[in-house]
C-alpha positions as CSV (number, residue, x, y, z in Angstrom):
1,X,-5.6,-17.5,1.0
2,X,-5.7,-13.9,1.3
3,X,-8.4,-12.2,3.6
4,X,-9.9,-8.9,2.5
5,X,-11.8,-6.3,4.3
6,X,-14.1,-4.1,2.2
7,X,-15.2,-0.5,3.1
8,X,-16.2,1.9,0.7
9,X,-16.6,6.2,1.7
10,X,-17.7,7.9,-1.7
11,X,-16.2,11.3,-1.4
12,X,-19.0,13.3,-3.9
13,X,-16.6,16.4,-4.0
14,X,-13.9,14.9,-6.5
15,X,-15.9,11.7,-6.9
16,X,-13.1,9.1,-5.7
17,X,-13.5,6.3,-4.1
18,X,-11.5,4.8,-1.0
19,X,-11.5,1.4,-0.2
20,X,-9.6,-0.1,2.8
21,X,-8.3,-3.6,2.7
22,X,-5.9,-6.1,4.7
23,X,-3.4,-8.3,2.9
24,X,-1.2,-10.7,4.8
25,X,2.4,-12.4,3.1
26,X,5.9,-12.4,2.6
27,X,8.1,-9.2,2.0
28,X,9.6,-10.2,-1.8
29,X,11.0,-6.2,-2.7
30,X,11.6,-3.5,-0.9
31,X,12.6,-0.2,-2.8
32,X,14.7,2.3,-0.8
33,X,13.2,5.2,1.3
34,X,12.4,8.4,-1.5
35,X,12.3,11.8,-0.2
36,X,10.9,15.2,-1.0
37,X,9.2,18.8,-0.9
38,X,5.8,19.2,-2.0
39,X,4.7,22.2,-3.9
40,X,3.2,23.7,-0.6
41,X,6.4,23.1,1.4
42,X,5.9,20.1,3.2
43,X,8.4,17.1,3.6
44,X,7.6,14.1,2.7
45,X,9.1,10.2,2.7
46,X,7.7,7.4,0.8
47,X,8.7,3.3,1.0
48,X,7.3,0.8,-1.7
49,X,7.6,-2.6,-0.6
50,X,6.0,-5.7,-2.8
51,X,4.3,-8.5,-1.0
52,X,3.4,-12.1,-2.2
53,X,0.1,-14.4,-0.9
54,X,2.3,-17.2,0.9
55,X,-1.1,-19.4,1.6
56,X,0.3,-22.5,0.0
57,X,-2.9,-23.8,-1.1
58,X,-2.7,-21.0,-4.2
59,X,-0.7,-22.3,-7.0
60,X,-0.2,-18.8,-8.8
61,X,0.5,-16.5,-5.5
62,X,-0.7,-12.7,-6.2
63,X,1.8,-9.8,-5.6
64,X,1.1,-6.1,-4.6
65,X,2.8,-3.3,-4.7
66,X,2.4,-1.4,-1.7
67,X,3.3,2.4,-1.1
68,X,4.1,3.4,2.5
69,X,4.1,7.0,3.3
70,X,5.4,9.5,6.0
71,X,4.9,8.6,9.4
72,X,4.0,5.0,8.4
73,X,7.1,3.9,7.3
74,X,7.9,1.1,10.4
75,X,10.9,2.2,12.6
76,X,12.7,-1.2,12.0
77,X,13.7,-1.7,8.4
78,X,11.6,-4.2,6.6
79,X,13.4,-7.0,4.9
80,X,12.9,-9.4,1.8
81,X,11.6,-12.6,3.4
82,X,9.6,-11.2,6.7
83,X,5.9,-12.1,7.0
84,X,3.7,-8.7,7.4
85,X,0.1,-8.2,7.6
86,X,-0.3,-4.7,5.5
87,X,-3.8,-2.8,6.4
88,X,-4.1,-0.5,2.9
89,X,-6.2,1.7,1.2
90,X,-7.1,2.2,-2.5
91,X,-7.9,5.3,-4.3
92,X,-8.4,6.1,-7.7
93,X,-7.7,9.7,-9.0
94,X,-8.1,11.0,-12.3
95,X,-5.4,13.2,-14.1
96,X,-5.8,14.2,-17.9
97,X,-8.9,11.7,-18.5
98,X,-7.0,8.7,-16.9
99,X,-7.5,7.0,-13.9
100,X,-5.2,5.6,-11.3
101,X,-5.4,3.4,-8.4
102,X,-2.8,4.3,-5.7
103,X,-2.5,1.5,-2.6
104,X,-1.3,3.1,0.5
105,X,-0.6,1.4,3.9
106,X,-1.9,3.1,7.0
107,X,-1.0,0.0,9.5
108,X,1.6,-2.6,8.7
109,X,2.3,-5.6,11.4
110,X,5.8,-7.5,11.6
């Protein structure tokens, strides 16, 4: 069974909410490493990995998909198959009258 960890910050500037969370499972996709230049010049690298509930008391599993960013990403590549334990946080942001929700890892443990 997967163990969460709520905490909610309101940010009342732009109104989103950030919620941070810990998942633990089994590496089932891992996307290759994207890079780029934002608008204001700075780098940036960005991993999406996808990670399955392995408690085998669940008989439908849930899946994430998990964006790691920058200085995040883990030294030693991740494979399909290792068990992690992903610290993440969620943000929704609004664009055009639509909201996303955006799950970013800040901690990941091999």
């Amino acid at each position: 069974m997967a163990l969460f960890t709520w905490t909610f910050e309101v940010q009342p500037i732009t109104f989103i909410k950030k919620c941070t969370m810990r998942f633990t499972g089994k590496i089932t996709r891992v996307m290759d490493v994207q890079t780029g230049t934002s608008e204001k010049g700075n780098e940036w690298k960005k991993q999406t990995i996808v990670v399955m509930d392995d408690d085998p008391n669940v008989a439908y599993p849930d899946e994430m998909v998990l964006d790691i960013w920058n200085d995040h990403i883990p030294e030693q590549p991740l494979a399909v198959g290792q068990h992690v334990e992903v610290f993440f946080s969620v943000r929704t942001r609004s664009y055009n009258d639509k909201l996303f929700n955006d799950y970013n890892v800040f901690r990941i443990r091999l």
